[in-house]
N, C-alpha and C positions, 0 to 999 in steps of 0.2 A: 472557533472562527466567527467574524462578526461580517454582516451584511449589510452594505450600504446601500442607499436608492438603486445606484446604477449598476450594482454589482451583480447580475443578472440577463446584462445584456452579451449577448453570445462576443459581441466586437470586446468587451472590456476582461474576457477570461482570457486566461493562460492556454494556448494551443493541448489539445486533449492527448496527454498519455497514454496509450494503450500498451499493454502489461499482455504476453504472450505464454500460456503455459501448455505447452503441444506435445508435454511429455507423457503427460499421465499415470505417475506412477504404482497410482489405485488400480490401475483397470492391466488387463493382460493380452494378447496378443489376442485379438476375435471379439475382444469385449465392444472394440469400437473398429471402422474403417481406417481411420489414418493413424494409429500408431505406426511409430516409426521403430524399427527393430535394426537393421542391418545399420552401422556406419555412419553407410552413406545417407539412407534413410534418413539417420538423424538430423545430419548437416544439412541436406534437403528443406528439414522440415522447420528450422532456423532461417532458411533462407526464403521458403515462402513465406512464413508469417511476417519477415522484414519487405518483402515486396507486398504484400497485401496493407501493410500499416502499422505495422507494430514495430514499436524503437526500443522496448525491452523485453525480455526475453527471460522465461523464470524455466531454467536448468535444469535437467534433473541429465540420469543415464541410465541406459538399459543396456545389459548384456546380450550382445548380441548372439551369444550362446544358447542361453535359458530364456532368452525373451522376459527375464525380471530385471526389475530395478538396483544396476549393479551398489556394491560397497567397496568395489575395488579404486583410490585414488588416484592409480595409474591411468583406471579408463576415462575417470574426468580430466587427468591432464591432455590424454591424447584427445578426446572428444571436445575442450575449451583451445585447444589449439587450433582444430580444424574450422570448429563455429567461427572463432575470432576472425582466420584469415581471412572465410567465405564471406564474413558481416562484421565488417570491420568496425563500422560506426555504431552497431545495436549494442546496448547496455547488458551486459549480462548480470545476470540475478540469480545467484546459483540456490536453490531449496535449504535453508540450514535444520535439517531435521534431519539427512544423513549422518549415519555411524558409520565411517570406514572402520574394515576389517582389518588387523593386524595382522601381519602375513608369514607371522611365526607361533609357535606355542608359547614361546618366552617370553613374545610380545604381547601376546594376553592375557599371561602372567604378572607382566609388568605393568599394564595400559590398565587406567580406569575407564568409564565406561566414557567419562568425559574429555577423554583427550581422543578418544576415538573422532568424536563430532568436533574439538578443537583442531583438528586437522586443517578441518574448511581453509583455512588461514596460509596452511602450506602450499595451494592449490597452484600451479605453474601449466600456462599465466596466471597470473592472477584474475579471478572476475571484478566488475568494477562494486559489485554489492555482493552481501553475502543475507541473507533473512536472519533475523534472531531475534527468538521468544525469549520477553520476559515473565516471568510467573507462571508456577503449573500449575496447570490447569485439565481436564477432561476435555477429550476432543474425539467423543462419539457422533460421528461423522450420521451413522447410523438411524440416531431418531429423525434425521431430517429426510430420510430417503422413502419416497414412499415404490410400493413392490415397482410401480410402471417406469420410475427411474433409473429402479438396477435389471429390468426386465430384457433378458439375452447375453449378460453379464455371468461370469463369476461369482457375483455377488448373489447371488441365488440360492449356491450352498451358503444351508443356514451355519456351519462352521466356522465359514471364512465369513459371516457377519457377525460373530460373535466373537471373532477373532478384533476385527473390526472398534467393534461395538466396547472392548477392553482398551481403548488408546488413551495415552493422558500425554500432555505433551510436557515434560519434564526439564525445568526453565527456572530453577529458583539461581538464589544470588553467588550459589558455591557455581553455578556454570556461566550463567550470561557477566558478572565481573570478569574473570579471567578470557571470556571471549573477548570482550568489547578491547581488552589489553593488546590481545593476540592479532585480533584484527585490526587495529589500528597501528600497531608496530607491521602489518603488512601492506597496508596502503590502500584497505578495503574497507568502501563504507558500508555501514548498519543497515540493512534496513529491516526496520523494527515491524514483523508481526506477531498482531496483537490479536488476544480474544474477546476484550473488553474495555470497556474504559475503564477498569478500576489499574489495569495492566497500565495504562495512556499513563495514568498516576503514579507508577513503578518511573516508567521511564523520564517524569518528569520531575522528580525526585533526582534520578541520575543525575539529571541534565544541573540542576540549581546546587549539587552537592561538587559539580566537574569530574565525577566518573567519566562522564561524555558532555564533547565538546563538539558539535560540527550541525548542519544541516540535519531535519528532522523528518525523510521520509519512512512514510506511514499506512498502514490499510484502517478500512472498518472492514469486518468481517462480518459474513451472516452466516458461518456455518453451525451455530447450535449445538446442540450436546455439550455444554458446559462453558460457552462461552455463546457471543450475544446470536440470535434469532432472527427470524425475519418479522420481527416488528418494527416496523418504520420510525417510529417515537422513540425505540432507543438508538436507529439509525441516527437520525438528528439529535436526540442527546448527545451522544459521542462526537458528531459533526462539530456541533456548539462547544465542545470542551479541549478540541486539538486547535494547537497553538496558533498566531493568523500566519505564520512562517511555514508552517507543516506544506508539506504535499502529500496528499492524501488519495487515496486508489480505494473502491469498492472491488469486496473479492465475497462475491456471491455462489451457492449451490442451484444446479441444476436449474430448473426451472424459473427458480426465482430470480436469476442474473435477466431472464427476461423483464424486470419490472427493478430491478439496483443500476441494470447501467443506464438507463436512458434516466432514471432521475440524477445519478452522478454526472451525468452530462447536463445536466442543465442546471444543477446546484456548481457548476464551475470547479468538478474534481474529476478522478482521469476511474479507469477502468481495466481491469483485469477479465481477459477470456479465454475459453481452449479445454480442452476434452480433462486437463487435472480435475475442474471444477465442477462441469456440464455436460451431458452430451446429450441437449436436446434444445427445440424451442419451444415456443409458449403452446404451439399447437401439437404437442409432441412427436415431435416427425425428430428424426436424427439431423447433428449437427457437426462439421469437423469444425480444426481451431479455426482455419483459413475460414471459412462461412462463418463461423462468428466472431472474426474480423470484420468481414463482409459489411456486416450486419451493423456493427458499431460506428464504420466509416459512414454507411448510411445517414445512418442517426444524426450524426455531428454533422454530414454537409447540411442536412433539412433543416437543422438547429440553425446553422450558422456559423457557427463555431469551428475553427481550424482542429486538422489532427496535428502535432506536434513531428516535426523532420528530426532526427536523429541526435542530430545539433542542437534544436531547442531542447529538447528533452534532457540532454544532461545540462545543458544551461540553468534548465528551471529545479532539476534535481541536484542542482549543483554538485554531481562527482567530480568527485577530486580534494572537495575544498574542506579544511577544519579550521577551528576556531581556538585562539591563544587562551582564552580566559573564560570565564562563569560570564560574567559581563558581556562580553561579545557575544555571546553563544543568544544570551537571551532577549538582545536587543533584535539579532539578525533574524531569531523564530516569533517575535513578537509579544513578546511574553513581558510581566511586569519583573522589576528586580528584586532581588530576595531584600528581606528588611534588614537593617543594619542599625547598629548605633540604638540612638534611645527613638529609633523611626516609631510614630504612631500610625493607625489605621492603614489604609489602600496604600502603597506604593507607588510611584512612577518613577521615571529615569530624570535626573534633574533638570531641567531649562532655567531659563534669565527670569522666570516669576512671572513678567509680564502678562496680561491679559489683552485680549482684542475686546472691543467694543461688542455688543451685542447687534445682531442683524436685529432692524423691526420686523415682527409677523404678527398675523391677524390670520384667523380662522379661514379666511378669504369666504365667509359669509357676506352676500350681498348688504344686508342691512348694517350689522356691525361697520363695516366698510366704510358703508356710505356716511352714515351718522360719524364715525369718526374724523371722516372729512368736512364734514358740517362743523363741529365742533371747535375742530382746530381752525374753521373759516372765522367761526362767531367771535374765538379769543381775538383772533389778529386783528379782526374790527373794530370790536371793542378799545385795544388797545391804542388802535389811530385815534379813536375819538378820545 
């Protein structure tokens, strides 16, 4: 993305996305105060974060039975039915890191491991995004958590962090091509998380080869363990390298979301909160999603900067919309065109050739200044005489 003078000022951004995750599927019934376990609970807890501020909504389900993170497809369809009618206008973003379970022996017999998470696709209703990773990757959540983060948690037993601490998120080109098929023959768009920027580079290979064609929403991530960290410098590397088309969401851990959203708020990108990621503030006191909504709506009035209504948010994320050609795709994310023909060096999109005249500038140094005006006085004199 490229920065102009004015691109900075809270009046010239895009109204701020706020990205809802209140399911928490890391953490277990006691681990935190507002997990939502029963139902109703859940739909509840969609329906505050859309009354607090948030226009998207990242999915997960929990069985209401075992209080775990279900793999039953049935319970996502009855639980995106009930979200949808409660909050009719909030974006839903379902997690694509689910495997439903096959609900026969034959059926897992038959099912690879890949058409279990290609399901997402089947999902009734449909969500308006589904997440999917490109390139695997390690995603030990683990080395970023220090004891005071997972302190009162499950996470505690060193088992279940070691369980943990084994995660790799398994995303090469034999799963995400057939997804991106699957999901676009259902009328759901992508949206791509990533670990890294070398992944940004996966997907933008897609995009200039027309595997994928359409709007290019996107995260940086700071969760570590094998993808990028909370160094700020690769923050803005990656920032500098997504398309100027992209919409882009910071999706930070714990503590550190204290210090990624209020700078994504003022670098003019949106923001992701809620107990999946965090559940604390800077001064470590406990946090639910709702309070860090709270927290972020803050931020953006003191800014200046509008929070995005419902409406704008799919506007600016454009669901719904694809793209016919390679061409389209890459003009509409901002991106140069791929080379053709016997093209030499940088690329651009063709124009009439024409060139505008040059603005005059000067340093706006006082003497420079002046003397130039002297100068140009003495020719014209000269010249009378």
């Amino acid at each position: 993305m490229r920065y102009t003078d004015d691109s900075l000022y809270p009046e010239n951004m895009s109204p701020l996305i706020i990205t809802a995750a209140p399911y928490g599927p890391t953490w277990l019934p006691g681990d935190a105060e507002d997990i939502a376990v029963t139902w109703d609970e859940q739909v509840q807890a969609a329906v505050d974060c859309y009354n607090a501020g948030a226009t998207v909504l990242h999915f997960h389900v929990r069985d209401p039975e075992t209080g775990h993170l279900s793999a039953d497809i049935e319970h996502y369809n009855y639980l995106l039915g009930r979200v949808k009618k409660a909050v009719p206008k909030m974006i839903m973003q379902v997690g694509g890191s689910i495997a439903f379970s096959p609900k026969s022996d034959g059926a897992k017999a038959e099912w690879l491991d890949y058409d279990t998470r290609h399901m997402l696709a089947e999902l009734q209703p449909t969500p308006e995004t589904v997440t999917v990773a490109i390139g695997t990757s390690m995603m030990d959540l683990t080395q970023m958590w220090t004891a005071d983060d997972i302190k009162g948690t499950h996470m505690e037993d060193p088992k279940v962090m070691a369980q943990y601490a084994g995660m790799f998120t398994d995303a090469g080109p034999g799963f995400y091509l057939e997804h991106l098929k699957r999901l676009k023959k259902a009328g759901i768009q992508p949206y791509f998380t990533l670990a890294h920027v070398h992944q940004l580079e996966i997907v933008e290979r897609l995009i200039r080869r027309g595997v994928y064609m359409g709007p290019l929403n996107t995260n940086i991530t700071t969760y570590g363990g094998g993808g990028c960290g909370n160094n700020p410098y690769d923050w803005m590397h990656w920032l500098s390298r997504e398309p100027q088309g992209a919409v882009v969401t910071f999706w930070a851990a714990m503590r550190v979301a204290a210090v990624a959203e209020p700078l994504a708020i003022i670098l003019g990108q949106n923001v992701r909160v809620g107990i999946e990621d965090n559940l604390w503030n800077s001064k470590r006191e406990r946090m639910t999603t709702i309070q860090q909504i709270e927290a972020v709506v803050s931020l953006t009035e003191r800014f200046g900067r509008p929070v995005a209504t419902a409406e704008e948010a799919r506007k600016i994320m454009k669901i719904g919309v694809t793209y016919n050609s390679v061409e389209e795709t890459l003009k509409n994310l901002g991106m140069p065109p791929n080379t053709a023909g016997d093209g030499k060096g940088f690329t651009v999109f063709e124009t009439d050739g024409k060139k505008t005249s040059q603005h005059a500038m000067s340093d706006s140094h006082p003497i420079p200044t002046a003397a130039a005006k002297k100068s140009a006085a003495a020719k014209k004199a000269k010249a009378v005489a």
